[in-house]
C-alpha positions as CSV (number, residue, x, y, z in Angstrom):
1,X,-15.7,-18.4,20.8
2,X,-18.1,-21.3,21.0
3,X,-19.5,-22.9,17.9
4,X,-22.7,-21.8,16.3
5,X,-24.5,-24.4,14.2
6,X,-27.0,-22.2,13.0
7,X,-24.4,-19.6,11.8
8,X,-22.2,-21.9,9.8
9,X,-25.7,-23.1,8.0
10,X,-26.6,-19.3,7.6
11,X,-23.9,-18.8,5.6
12,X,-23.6,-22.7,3.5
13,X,-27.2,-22.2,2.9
14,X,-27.1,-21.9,-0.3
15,X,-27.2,-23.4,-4.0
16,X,-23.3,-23.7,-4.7
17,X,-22.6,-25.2,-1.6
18,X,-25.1,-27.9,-1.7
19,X,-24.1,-28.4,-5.8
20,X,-20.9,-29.0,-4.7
21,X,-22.0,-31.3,-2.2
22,X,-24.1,-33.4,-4.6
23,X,-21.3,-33.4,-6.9
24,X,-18.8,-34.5,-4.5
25,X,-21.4,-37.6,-3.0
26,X,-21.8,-38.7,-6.4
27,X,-18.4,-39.4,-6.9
28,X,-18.0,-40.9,-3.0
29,X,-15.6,-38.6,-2.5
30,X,-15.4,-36.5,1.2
31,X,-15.5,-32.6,0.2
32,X,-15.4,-29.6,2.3
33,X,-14.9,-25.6,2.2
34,X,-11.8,-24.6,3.7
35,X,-10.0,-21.7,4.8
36,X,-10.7,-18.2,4.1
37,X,-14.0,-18.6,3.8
38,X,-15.0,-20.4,6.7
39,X,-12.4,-18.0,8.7
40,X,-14.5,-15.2,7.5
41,X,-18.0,-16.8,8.5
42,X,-17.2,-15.9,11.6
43,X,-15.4,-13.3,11.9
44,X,-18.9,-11.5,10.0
45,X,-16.9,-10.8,6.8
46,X,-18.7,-11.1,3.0
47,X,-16.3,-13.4,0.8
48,X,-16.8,-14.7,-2.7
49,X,-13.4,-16.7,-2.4
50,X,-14.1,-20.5,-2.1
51,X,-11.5,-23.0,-1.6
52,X,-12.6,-26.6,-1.5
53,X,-10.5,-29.5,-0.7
54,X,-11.4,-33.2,-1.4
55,X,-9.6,-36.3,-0.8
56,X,-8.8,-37.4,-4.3
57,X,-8.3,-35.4,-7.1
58,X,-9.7,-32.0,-7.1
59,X,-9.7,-31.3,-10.7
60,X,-11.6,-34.0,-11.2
61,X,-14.2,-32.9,-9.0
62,X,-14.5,-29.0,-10.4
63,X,-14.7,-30.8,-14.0
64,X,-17.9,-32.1,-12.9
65,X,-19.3,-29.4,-10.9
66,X,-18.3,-26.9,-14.3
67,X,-20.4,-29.5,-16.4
68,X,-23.3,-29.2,-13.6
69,X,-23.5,-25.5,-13.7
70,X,-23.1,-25.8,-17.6
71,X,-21.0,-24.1,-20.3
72,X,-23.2,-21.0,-20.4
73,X,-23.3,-20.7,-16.7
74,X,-19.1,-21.0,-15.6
75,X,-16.0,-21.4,-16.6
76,X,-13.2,-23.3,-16.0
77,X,-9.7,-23.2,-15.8
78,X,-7.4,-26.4,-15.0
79,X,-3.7,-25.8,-13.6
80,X,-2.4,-29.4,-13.7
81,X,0.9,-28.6,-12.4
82,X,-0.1,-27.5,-9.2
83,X,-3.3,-30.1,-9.0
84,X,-5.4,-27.0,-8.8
85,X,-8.5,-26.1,-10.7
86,X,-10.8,-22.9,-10.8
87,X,-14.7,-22.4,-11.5
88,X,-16.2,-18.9,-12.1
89,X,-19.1,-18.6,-11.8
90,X,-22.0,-15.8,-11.0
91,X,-19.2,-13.3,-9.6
92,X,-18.1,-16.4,-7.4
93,X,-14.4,-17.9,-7.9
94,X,-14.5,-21.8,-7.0
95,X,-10.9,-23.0,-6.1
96,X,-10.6,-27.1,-5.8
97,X,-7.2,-28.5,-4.8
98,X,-6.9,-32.4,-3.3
99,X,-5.7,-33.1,-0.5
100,X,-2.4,-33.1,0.3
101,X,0.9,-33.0,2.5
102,X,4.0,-31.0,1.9
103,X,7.8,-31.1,2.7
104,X,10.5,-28.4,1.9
105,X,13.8,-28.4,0.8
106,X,15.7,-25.4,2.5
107,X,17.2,-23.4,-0.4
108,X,12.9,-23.1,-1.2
109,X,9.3,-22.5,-0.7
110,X,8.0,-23.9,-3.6
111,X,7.1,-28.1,-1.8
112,X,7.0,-31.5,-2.3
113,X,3.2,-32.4,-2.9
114,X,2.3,-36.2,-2.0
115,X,-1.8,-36.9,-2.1
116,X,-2.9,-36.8,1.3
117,X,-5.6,-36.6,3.8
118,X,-7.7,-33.6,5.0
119,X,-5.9,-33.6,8.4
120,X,-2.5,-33.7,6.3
121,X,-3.8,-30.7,4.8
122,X,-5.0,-28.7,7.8
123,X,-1.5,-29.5,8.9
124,X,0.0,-27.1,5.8
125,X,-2.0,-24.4,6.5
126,X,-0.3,-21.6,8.0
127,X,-2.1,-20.4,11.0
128,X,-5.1,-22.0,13.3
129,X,-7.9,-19.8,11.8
130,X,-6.8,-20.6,8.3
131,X,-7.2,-24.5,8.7
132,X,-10.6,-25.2,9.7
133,X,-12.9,-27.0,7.2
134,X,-16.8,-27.2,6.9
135,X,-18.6,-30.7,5.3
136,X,-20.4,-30.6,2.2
137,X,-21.3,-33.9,2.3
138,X,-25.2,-34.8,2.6
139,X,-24.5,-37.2,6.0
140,X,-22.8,-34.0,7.8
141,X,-23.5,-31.5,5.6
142,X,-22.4,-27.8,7.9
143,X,-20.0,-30.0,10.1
144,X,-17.0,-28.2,11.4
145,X,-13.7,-29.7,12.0
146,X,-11.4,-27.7,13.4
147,X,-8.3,-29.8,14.9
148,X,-6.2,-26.8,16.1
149,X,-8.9,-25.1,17.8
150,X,-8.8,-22.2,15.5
151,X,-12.0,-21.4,16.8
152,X,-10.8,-20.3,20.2
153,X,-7.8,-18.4,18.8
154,X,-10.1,-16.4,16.7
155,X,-11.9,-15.8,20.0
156,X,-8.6,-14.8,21.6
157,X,-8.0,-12.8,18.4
158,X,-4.3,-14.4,18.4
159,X,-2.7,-15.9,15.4
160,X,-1.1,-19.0,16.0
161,X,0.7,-21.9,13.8
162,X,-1.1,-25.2,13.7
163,X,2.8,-27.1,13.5
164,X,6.0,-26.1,15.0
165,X,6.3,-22.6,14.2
166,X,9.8,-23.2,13.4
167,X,9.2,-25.5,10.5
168,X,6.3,-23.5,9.4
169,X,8.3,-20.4,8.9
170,X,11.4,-21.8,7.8
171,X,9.8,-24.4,5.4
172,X,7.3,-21.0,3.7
173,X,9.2,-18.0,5.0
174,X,6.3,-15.5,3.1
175,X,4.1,-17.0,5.8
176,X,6.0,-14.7,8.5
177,X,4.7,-11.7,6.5
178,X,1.0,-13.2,6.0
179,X,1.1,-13.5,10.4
180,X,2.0,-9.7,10.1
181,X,-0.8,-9.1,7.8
182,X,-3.1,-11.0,9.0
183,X,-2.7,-9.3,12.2
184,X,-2.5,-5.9,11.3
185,X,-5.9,-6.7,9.1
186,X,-8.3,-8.0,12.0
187,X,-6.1,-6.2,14.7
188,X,-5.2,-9.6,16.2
189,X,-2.3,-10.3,18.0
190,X,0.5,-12.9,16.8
191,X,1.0,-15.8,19.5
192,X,4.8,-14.7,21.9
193,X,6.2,-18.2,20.9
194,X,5.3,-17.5,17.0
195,X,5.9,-13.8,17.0
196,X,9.6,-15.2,18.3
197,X,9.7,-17.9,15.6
198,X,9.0,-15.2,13.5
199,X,11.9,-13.3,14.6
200,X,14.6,-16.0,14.8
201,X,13.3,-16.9,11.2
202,X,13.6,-13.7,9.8
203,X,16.9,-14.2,7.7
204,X,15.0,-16.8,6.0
205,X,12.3,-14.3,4.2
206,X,15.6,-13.7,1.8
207,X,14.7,-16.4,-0.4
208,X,11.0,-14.6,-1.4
209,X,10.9,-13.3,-4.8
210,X,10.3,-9.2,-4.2
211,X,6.8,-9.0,-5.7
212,X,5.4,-11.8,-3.4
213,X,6.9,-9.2,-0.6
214,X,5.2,-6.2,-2.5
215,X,1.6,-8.2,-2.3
216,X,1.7,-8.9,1.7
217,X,3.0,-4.9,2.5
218,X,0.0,-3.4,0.0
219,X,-2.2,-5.3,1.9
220,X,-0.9,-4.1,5.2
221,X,-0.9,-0.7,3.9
222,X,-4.8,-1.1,3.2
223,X,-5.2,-1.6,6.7
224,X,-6.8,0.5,9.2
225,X,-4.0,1.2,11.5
226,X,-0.9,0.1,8.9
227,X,1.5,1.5,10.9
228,X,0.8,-1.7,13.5
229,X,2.4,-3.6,11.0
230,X,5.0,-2.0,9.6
231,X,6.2,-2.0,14.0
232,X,5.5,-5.5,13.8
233,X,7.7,-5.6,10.9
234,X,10.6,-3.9,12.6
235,X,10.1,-5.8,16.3
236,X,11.1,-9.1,14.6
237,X,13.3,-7.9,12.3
238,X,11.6,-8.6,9.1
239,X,11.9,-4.9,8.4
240,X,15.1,-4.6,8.1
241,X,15.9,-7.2,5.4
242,X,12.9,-6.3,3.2
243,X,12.7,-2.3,3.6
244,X,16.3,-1.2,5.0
245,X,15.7,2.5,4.4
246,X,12.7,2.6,6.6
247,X,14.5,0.7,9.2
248,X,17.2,3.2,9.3
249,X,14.8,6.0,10.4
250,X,14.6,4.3,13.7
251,X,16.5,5.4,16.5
252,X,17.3,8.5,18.5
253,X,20.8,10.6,18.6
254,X,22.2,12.4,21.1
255,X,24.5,15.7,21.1
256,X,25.4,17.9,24.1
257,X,22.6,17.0,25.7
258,X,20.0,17.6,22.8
259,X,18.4,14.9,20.9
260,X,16.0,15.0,17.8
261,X,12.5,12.7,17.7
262,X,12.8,8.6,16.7
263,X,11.9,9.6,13.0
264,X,10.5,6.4,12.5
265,X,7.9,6.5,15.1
266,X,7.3,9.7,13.8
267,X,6.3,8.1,10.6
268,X,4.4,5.5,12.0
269,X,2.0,8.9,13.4
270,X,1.9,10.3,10.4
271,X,1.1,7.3,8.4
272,X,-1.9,6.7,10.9
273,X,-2.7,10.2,10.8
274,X,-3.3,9.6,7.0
275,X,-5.2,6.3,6.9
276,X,-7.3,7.6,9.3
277,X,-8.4,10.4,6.8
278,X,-7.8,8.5,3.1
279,X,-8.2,4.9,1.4
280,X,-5.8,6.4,-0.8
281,X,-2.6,3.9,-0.8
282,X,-0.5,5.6,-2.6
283,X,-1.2,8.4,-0.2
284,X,-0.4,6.3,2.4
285,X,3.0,5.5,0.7
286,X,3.9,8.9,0.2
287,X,3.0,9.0,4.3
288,X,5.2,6.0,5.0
289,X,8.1,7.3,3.3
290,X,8.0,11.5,3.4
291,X,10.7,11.2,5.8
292,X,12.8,8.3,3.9
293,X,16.0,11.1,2.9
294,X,16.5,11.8,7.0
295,X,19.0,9.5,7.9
296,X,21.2,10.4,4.9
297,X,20.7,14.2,5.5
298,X,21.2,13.9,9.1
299,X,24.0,16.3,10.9
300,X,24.6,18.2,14.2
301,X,25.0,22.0,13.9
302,X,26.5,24.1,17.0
303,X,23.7,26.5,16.5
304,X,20.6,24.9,15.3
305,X,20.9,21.5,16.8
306,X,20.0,18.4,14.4
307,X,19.4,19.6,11.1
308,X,18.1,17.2,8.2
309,X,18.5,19.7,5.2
310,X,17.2,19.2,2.1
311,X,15.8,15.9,3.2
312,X,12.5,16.1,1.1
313,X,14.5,16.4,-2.2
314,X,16.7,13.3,-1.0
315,X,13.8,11.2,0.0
316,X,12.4,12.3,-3.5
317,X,15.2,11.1,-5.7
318,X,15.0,7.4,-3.0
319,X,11.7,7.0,-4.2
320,X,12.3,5.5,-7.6
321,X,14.9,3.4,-6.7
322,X,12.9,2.0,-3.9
323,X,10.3,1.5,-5.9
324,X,12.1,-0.5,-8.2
325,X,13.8,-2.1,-5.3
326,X,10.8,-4.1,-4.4
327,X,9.0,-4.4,-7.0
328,X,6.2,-1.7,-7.0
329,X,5.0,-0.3,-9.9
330,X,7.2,2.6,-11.8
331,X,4.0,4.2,-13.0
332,X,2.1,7.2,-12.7
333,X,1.7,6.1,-9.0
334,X,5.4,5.8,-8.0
335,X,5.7,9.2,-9.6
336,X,2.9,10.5,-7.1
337,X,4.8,9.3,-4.0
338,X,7.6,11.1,-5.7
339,X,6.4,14.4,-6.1
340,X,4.4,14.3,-2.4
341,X,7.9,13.0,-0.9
342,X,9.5,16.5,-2.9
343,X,6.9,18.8,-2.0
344,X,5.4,17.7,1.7
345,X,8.3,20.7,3.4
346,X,6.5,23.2,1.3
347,X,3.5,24.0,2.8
348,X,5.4,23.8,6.4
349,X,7.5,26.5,4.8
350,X,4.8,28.4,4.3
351,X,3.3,28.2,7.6
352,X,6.1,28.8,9.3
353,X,7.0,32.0,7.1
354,X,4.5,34.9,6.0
355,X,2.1,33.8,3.5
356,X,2.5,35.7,0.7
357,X,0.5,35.1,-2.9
358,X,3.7,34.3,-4.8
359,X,4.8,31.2,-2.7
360,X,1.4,30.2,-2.8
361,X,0.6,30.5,-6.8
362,X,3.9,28.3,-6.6
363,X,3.1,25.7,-4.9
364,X,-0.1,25.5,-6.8
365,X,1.6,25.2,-9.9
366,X,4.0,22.2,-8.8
367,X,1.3,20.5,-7.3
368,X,-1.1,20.6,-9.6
369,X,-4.4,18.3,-8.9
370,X,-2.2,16.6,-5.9
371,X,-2.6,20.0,-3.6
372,X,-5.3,18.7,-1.9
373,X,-3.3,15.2,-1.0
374,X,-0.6,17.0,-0.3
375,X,-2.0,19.5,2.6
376,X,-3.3,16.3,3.6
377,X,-0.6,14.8,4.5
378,X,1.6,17.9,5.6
379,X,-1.4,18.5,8.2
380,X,-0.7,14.6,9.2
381,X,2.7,15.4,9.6
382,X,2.4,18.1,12.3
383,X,2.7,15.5,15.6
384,X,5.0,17.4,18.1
385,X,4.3,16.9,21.6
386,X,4.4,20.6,22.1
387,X,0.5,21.4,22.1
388,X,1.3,25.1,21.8
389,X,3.1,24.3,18.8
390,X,1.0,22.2,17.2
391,X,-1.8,24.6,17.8
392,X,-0.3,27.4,15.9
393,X,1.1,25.3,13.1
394,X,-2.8,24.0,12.5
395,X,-4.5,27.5,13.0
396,X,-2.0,29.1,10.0
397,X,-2.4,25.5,8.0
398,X,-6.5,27.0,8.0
399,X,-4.9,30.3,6.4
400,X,-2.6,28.5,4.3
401,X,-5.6,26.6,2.6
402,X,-7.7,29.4,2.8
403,X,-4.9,31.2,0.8
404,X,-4.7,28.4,-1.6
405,X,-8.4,28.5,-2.7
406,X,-8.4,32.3,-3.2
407,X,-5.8,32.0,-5.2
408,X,-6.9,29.3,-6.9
409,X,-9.8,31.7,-7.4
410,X,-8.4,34.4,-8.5
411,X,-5.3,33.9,-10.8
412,X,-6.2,29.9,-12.2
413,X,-2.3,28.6,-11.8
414,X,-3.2,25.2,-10.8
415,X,-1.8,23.4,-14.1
416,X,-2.0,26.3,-16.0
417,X,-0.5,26.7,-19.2
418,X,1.3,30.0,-19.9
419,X,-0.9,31.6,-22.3
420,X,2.1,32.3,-25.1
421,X,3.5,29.2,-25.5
422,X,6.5,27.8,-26.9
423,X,5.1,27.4,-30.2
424,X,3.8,30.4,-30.5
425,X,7.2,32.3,-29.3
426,X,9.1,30.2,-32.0
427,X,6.7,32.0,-34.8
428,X,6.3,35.5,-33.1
429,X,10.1,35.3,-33.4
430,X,11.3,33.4,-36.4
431,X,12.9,30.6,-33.9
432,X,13.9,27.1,-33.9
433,X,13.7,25.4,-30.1
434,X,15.9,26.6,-28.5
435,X,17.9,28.1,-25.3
436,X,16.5,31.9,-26.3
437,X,12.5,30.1,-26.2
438,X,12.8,28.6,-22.7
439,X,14.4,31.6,-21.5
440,X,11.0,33.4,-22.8
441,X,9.0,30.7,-21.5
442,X,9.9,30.5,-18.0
443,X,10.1,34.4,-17.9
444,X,6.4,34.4,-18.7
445,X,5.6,31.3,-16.1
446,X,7.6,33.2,-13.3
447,X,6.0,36.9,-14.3
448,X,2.6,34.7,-13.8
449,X,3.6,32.7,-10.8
450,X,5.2,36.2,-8.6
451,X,2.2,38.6,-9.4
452,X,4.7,40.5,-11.7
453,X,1.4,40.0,-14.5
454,X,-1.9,38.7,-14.6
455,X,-2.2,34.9,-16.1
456,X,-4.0,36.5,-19.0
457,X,-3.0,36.6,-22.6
458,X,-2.6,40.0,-23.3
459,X,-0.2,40.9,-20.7
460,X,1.7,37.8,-21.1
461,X,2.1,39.2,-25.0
462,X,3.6,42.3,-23.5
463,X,5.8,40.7,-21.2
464,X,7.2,38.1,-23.8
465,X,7.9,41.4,-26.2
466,X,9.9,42.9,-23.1
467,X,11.9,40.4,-22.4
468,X,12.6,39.5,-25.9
469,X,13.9,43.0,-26.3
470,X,16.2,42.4,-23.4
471,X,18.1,39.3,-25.0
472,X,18.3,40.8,-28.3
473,X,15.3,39.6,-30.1
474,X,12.7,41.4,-32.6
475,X,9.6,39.7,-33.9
476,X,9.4,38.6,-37.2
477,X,4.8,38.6,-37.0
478,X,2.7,40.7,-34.8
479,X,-0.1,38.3,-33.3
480,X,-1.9,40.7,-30.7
């Protein structure tokens, strides 16, 4: 990738560069825009991320540059521990740092910061395309220096170190993830000799706190293909130490001459299969980790072959320990993944069996709004190499849905609400909650859910009266 002048100034063009530039000449201090940014001007990608770095103090120099732009125009925020200082300003966020080297101690990522040059600090940056730097200064304002030739990498789409990869992995182990990011975001690929620096590094990503580990996989899980990264992942054996129960899936069995499918590759299809449908992350996540319960539920049976029972409701009880695990959140979204993880063998079941209206108003019920993500991602699952198979399993999946929305249609289970109620049994009857009330309930909710009645309120008032008879119960009011 050669140089273009004319591109760099394109894209420096424009009032807050050349501020910053002014700013910077008037205190005779070198300034320049460094990393992302300039990384993204040509790789054709909008950013409203700045970092600058100046030799000298860099909160000095965003001090000024926040009185420039004036009180009503920015603000600012000074971080004197790290040296670092941020302006916001016009949906743009200004980071200034100075100029620095680093050393590690081994038990930690966090450095030793000594004031430095700007080659000292090219030198920290973790990869080639991240350490190039653009003047802001009037005498060679749009000037590029780029010491590691990130240039040419980015035109060999590689990712590279600029330093011994060694020492740059072992000294800021989360950089090994970033390279797996990074790739898996711009579908580079990471240099042999780093992606085996990587590798015999690995151990080392043990001393990253679990949320900075939660950052780097969300980010690979926005990807287009995530699945390239979460091979990466396993291939250098990053996966292992940070996501063990996804590792596990990996692998193939043999038994009297019968094997099943490497589950994990499986997953890796399916996980595509999703992205390539829905932005949805969480969606993704349920993807990545429908099959999770498999290598726990795993046996070999003289008549079926490899069996993974119940696997679904494993996987499902996984989820929020996972979760907690590494740090995700235990919100409404882990619960999602959850409840997809539970359900995603239900709709198979149906295709596989005869459709009839009372699985179907079932399924409904449990899934509630999440139907829709859920046939999604039971249609991803379907990957057998058998085309015959597959063809038949997608043809019924049409009459599955087709079924769903004409039931849907028709009876109005998805999240319904029985229409007798607790509350309203508990005053029919004369009741405090109890065992006798759920009993009622549930009767109603199944009557509703098999066809047995219609989910309207007046048979539901002549079913709760039935079955109240049956367990010994008269009603104290009559509300029909």
């Amino acid at each position: 990738m050669t140089v273009d002048r004319n591109k760099i100034l394109l894209h420096i063009d424009k009032p807050i560069f050349h501020l910053v530039g002014e700013v910077a000449d008037s205190m005779n201090r070198p300034c320049y825009v460094v990393g992302g940014y300039v990384r993204d001007i040509f790789l054709d990608r909008p950013s409203n991320d700045m970092d600058f770095v100046t030799v000298g103090s860099g909160i000095e120099v965003a001090k000024a540059v926040a009185a420039r732009l004036g009180k009503n125009k920015c603000s600012l925020a000074v971080f004197k521990t790290y040296g670092t200082a941020q302006v916001k300003t016009a949906g743009l966020e200004l980071e200034f740092v100075g100029a620095r080297r680093e050393s590690y101690r081994h038990g930690s990522r966090n450095p030793i910061v000594e004031d430095g040059t700007l080659h000292d600090d090219q030198c920290r940056r973790d990869f080639t395309i991240n350490a190039m730097a653009i003047s802001l200064n009037s005498n060679s304002f749009g000037e590029l220096l780029d010491p590691f030739d990130g240039i040419a990498d980015m035109g060999r789409r590689i990712i590279r170190t600029p330093l011994d990869p060694d020492v740059t992995f072992s000294d800021d182990p989360l950089r090994m993830m970033r390279a797996v990011r990074f790739a898996t975001q711009m579908s580079f690929d990471i240099l042999p000799e780093t992606f085996a620096a990587i590798t015999r590094n690995a151990y080392r990503i043990d001393i990253i706190t679990r949320e900075r580990i939660a950052e780097e996989l969300m980010k690979i899980m926005r990807a287009h293909a995530p699945s390239r990264g979460f091979k990466m992942l396993h291939d250098c054996g990053l996966l292992k130490r940070i996501f063990p129960e996804l590792e596990a899936l990996c692998g193939v069995d043999n038994s009297h001459g019968r094997s099943h499918k490497d589950n994990f590759q499986h997953t890796m299809q399916v996980l595509d299969n999703v992205a390539e449908q829905s932005e949805n992350e969480w969606l993704r996540w349920a993807a990545l980790m429908h099959d999770i319960g498999k290598p726990s539920t795993k046996r070999w049976d003289e008549h079926q072959g490899w069996t993974f029972h119940n696997h679904n409701f494993v996987g499902e009880k996984m989820v929020p320990k996972i979760f907690g695990r590494m740090r995700l959140p235990l919100n409404e979204h882990m619960k999602y993944v959850k409840k997809l993880v539970g359900l995603h063998m239900r709709p198979i079941a149906l295709v596989e069996d005869e459709v009839t209206d009372s699985a179907v108003r079932r399924l409904l019920f449990d899934a509630g709004d999440d139907i829709d993500d859920l046939m999604l991602l039971c249609s991803a699952d379907i990957t057998s190499k058998n085309e015959e198979k597959v063809k038949r399993f997608r043809d019924n999946f049409v009459l599955v849905k087709q079924k769903l929305v004409d039931i849907e249609e028709k009876d109005r289970v998805r999240n319904f609400q029985p229409p007798v109620d607790g509350e309203e049994i508990m005053e029919i009857f004369g009741l405090q909650p109890s065992k006798p009330v759920g009993i009622i309930k549930d009767a109603i909710k199944d009557a509703i859910l098999d066809g047995t009645i219609k989910n309207d309120r007046e048979q539901a008032y002549e079913f709760m009266l039935m079955k109240a008879k049956e367990i010994g119960l008269t009603p104290v009011i009559d509300k029909r």
